[in-house]
N, C-alpha and C positions, 0 to 999 in steps of 0.2 A: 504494500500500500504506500502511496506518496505520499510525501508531506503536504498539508495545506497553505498557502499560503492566503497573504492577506488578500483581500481585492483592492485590487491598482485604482487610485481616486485621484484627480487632479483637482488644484483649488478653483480652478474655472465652473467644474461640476458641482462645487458645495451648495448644499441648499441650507437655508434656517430649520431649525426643530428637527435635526437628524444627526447621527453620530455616524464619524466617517474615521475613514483610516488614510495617512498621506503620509509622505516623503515632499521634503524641501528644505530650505537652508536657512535659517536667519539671518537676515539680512540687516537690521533695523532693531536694537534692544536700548527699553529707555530706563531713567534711573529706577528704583525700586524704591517707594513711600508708601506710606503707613497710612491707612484710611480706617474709621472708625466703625462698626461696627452697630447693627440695633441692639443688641447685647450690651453693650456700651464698653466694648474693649474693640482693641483694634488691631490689626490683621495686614500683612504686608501682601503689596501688590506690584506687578510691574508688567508693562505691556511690551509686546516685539512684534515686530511682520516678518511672516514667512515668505518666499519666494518657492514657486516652483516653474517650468517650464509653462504655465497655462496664464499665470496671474502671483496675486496677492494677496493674502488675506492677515489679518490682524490675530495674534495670539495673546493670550491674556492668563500670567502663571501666578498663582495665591498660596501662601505661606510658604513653606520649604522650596515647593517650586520653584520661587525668584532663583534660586543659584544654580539650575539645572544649565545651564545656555550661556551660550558668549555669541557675540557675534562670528558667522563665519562656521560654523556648526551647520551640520547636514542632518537632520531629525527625522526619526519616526514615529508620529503619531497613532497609537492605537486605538480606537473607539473613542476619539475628543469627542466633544459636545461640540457642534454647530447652531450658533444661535446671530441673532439680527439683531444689532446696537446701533440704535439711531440712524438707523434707514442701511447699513454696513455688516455685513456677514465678518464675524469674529468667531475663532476656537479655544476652546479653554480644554484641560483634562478632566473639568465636571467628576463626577463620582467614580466613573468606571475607567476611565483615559489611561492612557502609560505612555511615558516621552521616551525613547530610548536616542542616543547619539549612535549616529554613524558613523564608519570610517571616512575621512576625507575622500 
């Protein structure tokens, strides 16, 4: 029996309200700040854009996250979260996601 692999997604194809799997590279990683919380504690945050051959899209990493990535990094997203922020398709690793690094 073969191994399965993941299914091949480009960022051109992402839709809102669906979890996908991609390959791309960080292009784009901005500083990391602290935003408050309804709990009333507060939770670090920091955004980057991916690149892949199709397009662009906005990645968004929360708590431990922030230090997964540098720019220049080639990433595999597993099951991120696809969602729509202010008219703008963004991915996050939401509940079930896994970032892994790739070889250059």
């Amino acid at each position: 029996m073969t191994e399965s692999k993941p299914p091949s997604m480009f960022i051109a194809d992402l839709r809102p309200n669906r979890v996908a799997t991609i390959e791309a590279t960080v292009v784009e990683l901005e500083a990391t700040r602290e935003i408050a919380t309804e709990k009333g504690t507060s939770r670090k945050v920091r955004n980057a854009k991916l690149k892949d051959k199709t397009s662009e899209i906005a990645l968004v990493l929360w708590g431990e996250e922030v230090d997964l990535v540098a720019e220049g990094d080639r990433v595999l997203i597993t099951e991120g979260w696809v969602k729509d922020y202010k008219g703008r398709a963004q991915i996050s690793l939401g509940r079930t996601g896994k970032l892994t690094k790739l070889p250059p």
